[in-house]
C-alpha positions in Angstrom: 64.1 122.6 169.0 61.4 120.1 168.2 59.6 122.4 166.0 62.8 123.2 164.1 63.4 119.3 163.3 59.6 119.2 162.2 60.5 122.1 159.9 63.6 120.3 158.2 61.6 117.2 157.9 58.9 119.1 156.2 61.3 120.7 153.9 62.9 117.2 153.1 59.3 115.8 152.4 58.7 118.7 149.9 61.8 118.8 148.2 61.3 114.7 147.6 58.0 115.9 146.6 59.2 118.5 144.2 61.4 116.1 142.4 59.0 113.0 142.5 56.6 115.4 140.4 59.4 116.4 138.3 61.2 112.8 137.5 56.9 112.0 136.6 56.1 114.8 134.8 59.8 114.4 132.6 58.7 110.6 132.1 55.7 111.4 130.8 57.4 114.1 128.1 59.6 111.8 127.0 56.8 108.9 126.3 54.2 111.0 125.1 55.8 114.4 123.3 57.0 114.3 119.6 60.8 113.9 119.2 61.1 117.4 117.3 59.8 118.9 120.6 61.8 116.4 123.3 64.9 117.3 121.3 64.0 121.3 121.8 63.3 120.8 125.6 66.6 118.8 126.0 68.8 121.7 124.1 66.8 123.9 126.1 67.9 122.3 129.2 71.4 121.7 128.1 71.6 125.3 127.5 70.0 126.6 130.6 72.7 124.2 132.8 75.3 125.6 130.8 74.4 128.7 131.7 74.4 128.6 135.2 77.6 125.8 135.1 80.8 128.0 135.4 83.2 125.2 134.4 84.6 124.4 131.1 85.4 121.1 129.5 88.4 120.0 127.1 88.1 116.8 125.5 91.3 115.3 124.1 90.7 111.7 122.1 92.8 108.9 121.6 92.3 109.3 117.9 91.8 111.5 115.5 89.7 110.9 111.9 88.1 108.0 110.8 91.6 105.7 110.4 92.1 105.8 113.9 95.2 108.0 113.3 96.6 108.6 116.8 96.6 111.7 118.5 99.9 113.3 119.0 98.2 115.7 121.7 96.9 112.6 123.9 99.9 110.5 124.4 102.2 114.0 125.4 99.2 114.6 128.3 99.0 110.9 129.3 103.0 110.9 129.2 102.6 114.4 131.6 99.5 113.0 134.0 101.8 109.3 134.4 104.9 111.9 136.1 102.8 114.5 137.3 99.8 113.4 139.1 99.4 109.3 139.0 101.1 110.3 142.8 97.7 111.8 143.8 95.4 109.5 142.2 94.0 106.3 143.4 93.2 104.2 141.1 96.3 103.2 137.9 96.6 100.6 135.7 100.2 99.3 135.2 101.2 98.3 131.5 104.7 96.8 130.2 106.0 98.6 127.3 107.1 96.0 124.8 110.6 95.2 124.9 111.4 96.6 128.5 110.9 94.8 132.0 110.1 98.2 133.6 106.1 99.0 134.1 104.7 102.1 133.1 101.8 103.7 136.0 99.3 105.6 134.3 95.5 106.8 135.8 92.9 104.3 135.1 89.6 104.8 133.3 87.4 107.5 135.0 89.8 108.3 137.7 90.5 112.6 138.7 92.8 113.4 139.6 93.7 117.2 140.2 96.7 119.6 139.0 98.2 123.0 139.6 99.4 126.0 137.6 100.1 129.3 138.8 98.1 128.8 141.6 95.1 128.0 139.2 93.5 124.3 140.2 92.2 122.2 136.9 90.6 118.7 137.0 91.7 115.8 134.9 89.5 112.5 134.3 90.3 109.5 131.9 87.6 108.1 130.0 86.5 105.3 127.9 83.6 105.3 124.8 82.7 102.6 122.1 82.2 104.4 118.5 78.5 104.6 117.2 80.1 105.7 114.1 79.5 101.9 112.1 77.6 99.0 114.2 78.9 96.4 116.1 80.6 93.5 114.5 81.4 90.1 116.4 84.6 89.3 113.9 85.4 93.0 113.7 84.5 94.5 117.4 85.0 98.2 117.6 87.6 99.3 119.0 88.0 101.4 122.6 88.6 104.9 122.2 89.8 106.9 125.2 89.9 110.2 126.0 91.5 112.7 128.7 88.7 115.5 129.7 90.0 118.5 131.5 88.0 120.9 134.0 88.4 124.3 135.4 86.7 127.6 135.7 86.0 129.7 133.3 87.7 132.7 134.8 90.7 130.8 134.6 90.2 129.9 130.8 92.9 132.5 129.2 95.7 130.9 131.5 94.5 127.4 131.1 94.1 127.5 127.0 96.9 130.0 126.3 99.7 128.7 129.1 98.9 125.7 130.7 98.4 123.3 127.7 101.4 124.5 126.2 103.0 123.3 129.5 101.4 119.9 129.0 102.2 119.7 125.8 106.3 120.8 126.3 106.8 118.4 129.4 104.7 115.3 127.9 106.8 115.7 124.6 109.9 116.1 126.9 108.9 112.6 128.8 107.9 110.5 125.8 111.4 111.4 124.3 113.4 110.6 127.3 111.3 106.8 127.5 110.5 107.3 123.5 111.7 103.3 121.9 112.2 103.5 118.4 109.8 101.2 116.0 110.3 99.3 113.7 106.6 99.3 111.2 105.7 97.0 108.4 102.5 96.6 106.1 100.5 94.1 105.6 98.3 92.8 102.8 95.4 91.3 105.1 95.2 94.1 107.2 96.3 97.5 105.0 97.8 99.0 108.6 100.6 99.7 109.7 102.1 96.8 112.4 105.2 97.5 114.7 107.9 96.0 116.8 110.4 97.9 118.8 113.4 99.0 116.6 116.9 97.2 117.9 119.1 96.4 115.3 123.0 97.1 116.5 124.3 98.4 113.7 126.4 101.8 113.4 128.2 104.2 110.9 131.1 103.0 113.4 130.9 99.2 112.3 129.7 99.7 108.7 132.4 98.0 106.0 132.6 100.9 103.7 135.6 103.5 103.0 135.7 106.4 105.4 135.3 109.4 103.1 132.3 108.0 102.0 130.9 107.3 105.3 132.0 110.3 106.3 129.9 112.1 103.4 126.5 110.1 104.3 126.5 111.1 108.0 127.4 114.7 107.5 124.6 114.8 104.9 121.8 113.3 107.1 123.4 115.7 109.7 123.0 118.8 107.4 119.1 117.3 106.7 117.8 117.2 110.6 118.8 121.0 110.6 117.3 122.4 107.6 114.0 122.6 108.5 114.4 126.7 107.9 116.2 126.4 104.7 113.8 123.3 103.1 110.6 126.1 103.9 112.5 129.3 102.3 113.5 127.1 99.1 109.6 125.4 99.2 110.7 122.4 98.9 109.2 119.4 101.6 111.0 118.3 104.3 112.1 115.3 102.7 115.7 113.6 101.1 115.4 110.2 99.4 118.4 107.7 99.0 119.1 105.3 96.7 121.3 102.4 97.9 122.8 100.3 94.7 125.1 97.5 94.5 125.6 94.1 94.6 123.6 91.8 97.2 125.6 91.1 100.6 127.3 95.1 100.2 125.4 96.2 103.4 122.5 98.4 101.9 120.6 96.8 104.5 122.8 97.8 107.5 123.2 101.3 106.4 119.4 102.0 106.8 120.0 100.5 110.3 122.9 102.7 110.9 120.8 106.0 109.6 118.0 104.9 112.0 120.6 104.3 115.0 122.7 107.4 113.7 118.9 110.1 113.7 116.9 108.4 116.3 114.2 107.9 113.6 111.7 105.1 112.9 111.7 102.9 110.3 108.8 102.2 108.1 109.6 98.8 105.8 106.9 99.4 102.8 105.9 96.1 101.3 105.0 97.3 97.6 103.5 93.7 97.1 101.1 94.2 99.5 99.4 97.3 99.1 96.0 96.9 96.9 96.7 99.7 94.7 97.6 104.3 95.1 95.2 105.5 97.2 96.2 102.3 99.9 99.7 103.7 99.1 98.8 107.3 99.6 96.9 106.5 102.9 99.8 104.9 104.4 101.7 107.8 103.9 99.6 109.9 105.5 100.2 107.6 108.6 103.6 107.6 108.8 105.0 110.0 111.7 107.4 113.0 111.4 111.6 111.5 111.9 111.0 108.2 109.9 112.8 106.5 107.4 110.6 105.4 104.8 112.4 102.2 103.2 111.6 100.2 99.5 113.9 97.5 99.4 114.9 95.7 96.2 112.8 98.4 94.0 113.4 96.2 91.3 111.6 93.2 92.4 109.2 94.8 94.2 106.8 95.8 91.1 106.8 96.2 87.3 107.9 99.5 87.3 110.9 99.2 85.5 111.7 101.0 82.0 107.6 101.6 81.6 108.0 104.7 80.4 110.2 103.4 77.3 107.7 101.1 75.7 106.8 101.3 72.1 104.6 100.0 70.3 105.7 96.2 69.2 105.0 94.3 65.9 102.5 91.3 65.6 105.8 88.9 65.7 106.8 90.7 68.7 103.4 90.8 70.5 103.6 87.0 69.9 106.9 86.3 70.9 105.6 89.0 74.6 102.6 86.0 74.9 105.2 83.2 75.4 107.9 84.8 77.2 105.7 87.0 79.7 103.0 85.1 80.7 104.7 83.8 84.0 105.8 87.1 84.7 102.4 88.6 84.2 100.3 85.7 86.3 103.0 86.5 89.1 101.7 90.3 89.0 98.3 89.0 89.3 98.6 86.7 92.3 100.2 90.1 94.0 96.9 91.8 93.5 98.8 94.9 93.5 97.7 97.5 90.9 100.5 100.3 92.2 101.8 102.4 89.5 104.8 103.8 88.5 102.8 107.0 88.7 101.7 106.8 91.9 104.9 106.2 93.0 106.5 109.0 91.5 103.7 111.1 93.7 104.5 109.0 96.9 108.3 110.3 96.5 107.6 113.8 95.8 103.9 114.4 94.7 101.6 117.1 97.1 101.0 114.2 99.4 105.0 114.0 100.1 105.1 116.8 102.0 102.7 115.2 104.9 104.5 114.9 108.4 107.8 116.6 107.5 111.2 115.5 108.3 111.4 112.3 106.4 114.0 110.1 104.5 112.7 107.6 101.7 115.2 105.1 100.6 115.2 102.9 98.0 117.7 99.6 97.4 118.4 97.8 94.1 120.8 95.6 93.1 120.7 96.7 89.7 120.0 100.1 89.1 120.2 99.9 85.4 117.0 98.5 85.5 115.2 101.3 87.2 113.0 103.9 85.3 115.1 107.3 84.8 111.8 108.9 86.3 112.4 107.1 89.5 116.0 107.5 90.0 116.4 111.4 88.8 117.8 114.1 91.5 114.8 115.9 93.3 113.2 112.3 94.0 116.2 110.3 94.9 118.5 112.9 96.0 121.7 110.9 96.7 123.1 107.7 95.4 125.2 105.9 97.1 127.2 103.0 95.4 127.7 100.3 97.7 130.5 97.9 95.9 132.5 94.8 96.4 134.7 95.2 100.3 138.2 97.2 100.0 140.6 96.6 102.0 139.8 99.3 104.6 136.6 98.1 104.7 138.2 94.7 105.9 139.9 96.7 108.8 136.6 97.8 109.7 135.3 93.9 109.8 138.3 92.8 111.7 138.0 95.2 114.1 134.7 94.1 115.1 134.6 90.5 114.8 138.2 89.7 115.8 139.0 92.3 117.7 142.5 93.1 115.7 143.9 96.3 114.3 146.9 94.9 112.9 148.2 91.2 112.0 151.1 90.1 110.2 148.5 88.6 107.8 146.8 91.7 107.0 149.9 92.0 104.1 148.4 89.0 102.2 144.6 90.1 102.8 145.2 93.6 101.1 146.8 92.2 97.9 144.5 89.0 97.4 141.6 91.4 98.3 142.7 94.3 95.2 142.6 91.5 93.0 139.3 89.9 93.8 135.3 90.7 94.0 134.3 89.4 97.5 131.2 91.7 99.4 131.6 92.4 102.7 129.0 89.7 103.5 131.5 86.6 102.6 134.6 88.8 104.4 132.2 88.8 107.9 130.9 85.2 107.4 134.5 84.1 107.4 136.1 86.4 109.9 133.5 85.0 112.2 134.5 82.9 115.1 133.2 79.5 114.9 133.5 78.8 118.5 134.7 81.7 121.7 137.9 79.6 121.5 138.9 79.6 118.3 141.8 81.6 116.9 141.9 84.6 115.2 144.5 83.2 112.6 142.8 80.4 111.5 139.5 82.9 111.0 142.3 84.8 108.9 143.5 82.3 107.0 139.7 80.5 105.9 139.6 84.1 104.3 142.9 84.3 102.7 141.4 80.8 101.1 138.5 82.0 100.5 139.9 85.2 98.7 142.2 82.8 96.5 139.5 80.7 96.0 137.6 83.3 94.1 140.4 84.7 92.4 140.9 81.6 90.8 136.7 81.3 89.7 137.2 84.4 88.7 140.0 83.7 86.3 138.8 80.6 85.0 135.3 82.8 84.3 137.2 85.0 82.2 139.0 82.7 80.6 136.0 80.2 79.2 134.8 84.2 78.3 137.3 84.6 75.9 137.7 81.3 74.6 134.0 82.0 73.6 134.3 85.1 72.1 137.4 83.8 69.8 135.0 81.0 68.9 132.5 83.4 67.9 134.6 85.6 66.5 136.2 82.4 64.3 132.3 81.6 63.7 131.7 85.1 62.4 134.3 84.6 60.2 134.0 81.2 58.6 130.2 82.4 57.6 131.2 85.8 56.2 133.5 84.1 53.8 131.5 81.3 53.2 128.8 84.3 52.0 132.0 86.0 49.9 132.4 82.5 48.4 128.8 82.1 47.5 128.5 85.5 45.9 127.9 85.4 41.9 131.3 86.0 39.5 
C-alpha cells in the first residue's frame, strides 16, 4: 500500500514536472520566436485540438453587419432558452420590458445551461465581447455585443443543424409573437438611427369618423395585402402597397395609420424627411426597418421641396429676379434642414431595387394638398391607393356620437344631419365639441354646442361667399370700365 501511494505521488511530481517544462518552454517561444512562426505553431495547435475535440460550436450574435442590425435568429433562441431552460440554470438576470410591470427571466452572461432533443443532449452558454472592430472612445464607448454559443457532438450534427434549430427557431418565433409589443420608431437628426417607444395608440377602423363603404374598402384591401405574399412573387412585384391619405387637416389621416397599425399588428416607422442628411442615410434606414411595418411620411408636402420639380423650365432674367426676392426665405429654411434628399431618391425609397428589402410593408404618405405633389410621386405602382379623407358626413357623426356620448339615436340628431349637409366642419371640430367637458355633463348640451357650432360656420361660410362675389362683380365692373375706357381712347 505504501509503495503504491509513493508511485502516485511520483507520477503527480512528473506530470507537474511535464507541464512546468512545457508552460517554460511555450514562454520562451512566444518571447523569443518571430511572429510568422508563433502564428504557425498556434494554428498548428488549434488544429491538432480540433482534431482530437469531438464537439462542435455555433455561434449566434446579437448583431449582424457593421450597423448593429439586430439578429432576427438571436432574439427567437433567447425568447426559446427564457421558456425552455432558464428553469435549469442558475444564474438569470431579470429585465422589465418597457411599458409592462411583468419581468422577463432570461440566463445571464456565461451561464450553461443544457437542453434535449430526441434524446440528443446540446449545451447552451450566453456570452458577452467588446468589438475590436474601431478603438475605444470615452464619448462614443462601444457597445456590448452578446452572443448565444451552442455545443454538442459531432455525431449528433445532422439532427442538431437540420432539426433542432429549426425547432428553436419555430418555438422562439412562436414566444416573441405571443409577448411581441408593437413599436412605435422615429429618426433622428443627431443620431441617423432608428429610436422606439412601445406602440399604444387606441384607435380602430371601429371608431374611425368616415363612411362605412369606404372603411369597409380600406380594411378588406390591407386584408387582401397580408395574404398575397404568393401572388406579389408570381407577378415580380415587391411585397409592398403605398397609401396616400389627402384631405383637409383635422379629417383623421392621422388616426387611420393608427387604425391600419391596430387593424395588422404591424409597427410603425414615423420617417422625419427633415432629418435625414441626404439618399444613402435614406436608403440605410430602409434597410433597417423590419418585415410587417408601416412606413409613414406625414405632410409630404412640407416635409421637403419635392413638389412640381420635375415641371421646371427655364425662367427669364425678370423672372430669375423676381425667384431672388420671393425665394430666399424658402431657400435659407432648406438650408438650416441640412437635408439634401431628392425627389429621386425618393422615388427609389418607394419602389426603387432597395424597396423590396424586408418584404411585407405599407408606405403611406399624407398631404393636405395633393395638388401640390409631383405626378411622379403620386402615380399608381408607387402610391397604390388614394384615399380622400373629406369634411365629416353625417354618418361619420353617428360614429363620433357613438363613442364620445355613448348615443345611437337622439331626437337632435334631426337638426345635426341637415346643418351638417350644409356645412364644411372635419371630424376634428365634430369630436372637440361632442366631448364631455366634465363626467357629469349632459349629453344634450354637448349636442347642442355643436348644433351652434355647425350654424356658426354656416353663417362664415356664407358671409365668405358673399364678400367673394361682391369682389368678383367689382372686378368684373373694373374690367369693364378699363376696356371701354381703351374703346374710347382708340383713334377715329
Amino acid at each position: 500500500m505504501k509503495m503504491r501511494s509513493m508511485t502516485m505521488v511520483e507520477m503527480w511530481a512528473s506530470l507537474g514536472s511535464t507541464m512546468a517544462s512545457f508552460m517554460f518552454v511555450w514562454a520562451i517561444i512566444q518571447r523569443y520566436c518571430p511572429p510568422e512562426l508563433r502564428r504557425y505553431l498556434e494554428k498548428s495547435t488549434n488544429r491538432l485540438t480540433t482534431f482530437f475535440n469531438p464537439y462542435i460550436q455555433i455561434s449566434i450574435h446579437e448583431f449582424t453587419g457593421s450597423n448593429l442590425k439586430p439578429h432576427k435568429a438571436y432574439g427567437r433562441v433567447e425568447a426559446y432558452l427564457s421558456v425552455n431552460s432558464s428553469k435549469s440554470a442558475k444564474k438569470l438576470k431579470a429585465e422589465m420590458v418597457k411599458g409592462s410591470s411583468k419581468l422577463v427571466l432570461s440566463i445571464d452572461d456565461h451561464e450553461k445551461v443544457t437542453d434535449e432533443f430526441r434524446g440528443v443532449k446540446v449545451w447552451w452558454v450566453s456570452g458577452k465581447v467588446g468589438s475590436s472592430a474601431r478603438p475605444m472612445s470615452m464619448y462614443h464607448p462601444e457597445p456590448e455585443k452578446r452572443y448565444y454559443r451552442l455545443t454538442f457532438h459531432k455525431k449528433h450534427r445532422e439532427t442538431v443543424t437540420e432539426s433542432y434549430l429549426e425547432h428553436v427557431m419555430q418555438i422562439g418565433k412562436e414566444i416573441r409573437g405571443r409577448s411581441r409589443r408593437r413599436k412605435l420608431y422615429t429618426n433622428s437628426q443627431k443620431h441617423s438611427m432608428w429610436s422606439h417607444i412601445v406602440f399604444k395608440h387606441p384607435a380602430t377602423f371601429d371608431t374611425l369618423a368616415m363612411e362605412s363603404e369606404k372603411k369597409q374598402d380600406v380594411i378588406e384591401d390591407l386584408l387582401a395585402f397580408t395574404q398575397s405574399k404568393d401572388m406579389y412573387a408570381r407577378i415580380g412585384k415587391a411585397w409592398k402597397r403605398g397609401y396616400l391619405l389627402y384631405g383637409p387637416p383635422g379629417t383623421g389621416k392621422s388616426t387611420m395609420i393608427a387604425a391600419m397599425a391596430n387593424l395588422l399588428d404591424y409597427d410603425v416607422y414615423d420617417l422625419e424627411l427633415t432629418s435625414v442628411r441626404d439618399n444613402t442615410e435614406l436608403k440605410r434606414l430602409l434597410i433597417e426597418t423590419t418585415s410587417k411595418s408601416i412606413i409613414v411620411i406625414e405632410d409630404i408636402d412640407c416635409s421637403l421641396d419635392l413638389t412640381g420639380q420635375r415641371k421646371k423650365q427655364e425662367k427669364s432674367p425678370e423672372d430669375e429676379s423676381i425667384k431672388g426676392k420671393t425665394e430666399t426665405p424658402h431657400k435659407e429654411k432648406k438650408e438650416e434642414s441640412g437635408s439634401k434628399v431628392t425627389l429621386s431618391g425618393l422615388l427609389n425609397f418607394i419602389d426603387g431595387l432597395w424597396s423590396a428589402c424586408g418584404g411585407e410593408k405599407i408606405i403611406v404618405f399624407t398631404t393636405n394638398y395633393v395638388e401640390k405633389l409631383d405626378p411622379a410621386l403620386t402615380r399608381r405602382g408607387r402610391m397604390d391607393k388614394h384615399v380622400e379623407l373629406s369634411y365629416c358626413s353625417f354618418e361619420g357623426f353617428k360614429v363620433l356620437a357613438k363613442n364620445y356620448l355613448e348615443l345611437e339615436a337622439h331626437p337632435m340628431f334631426q337638426s345635426i344631419h341637415r346643418l351638417i349637409e350644409e356645412t364644411k366642419i372635419t371630424p376634428a371640430d365634430v369630436a372637440e365639441n361632442l366631448m364631455r367637458k366634465s363626467p357629469r355633463e349632459e349629453a344634450e348640451k354637448c349636442l347642442s354646442n355643436l348644433i351652434r357650432a355647425l350654424q356658426e360656420a354656416k353663417e362664415a361660410a356664407a358671409k365668405k361667399k358673399g364678400e367673394e362675389e361682391s369682389d368678383d362683380i367689382e372686378q368684373a365692373n373694373e374690367d369693364a370700365q378699363r376696356k371701354d375706357k381703351q374703346e374710347s381712347d382708340k383713334p377715329i
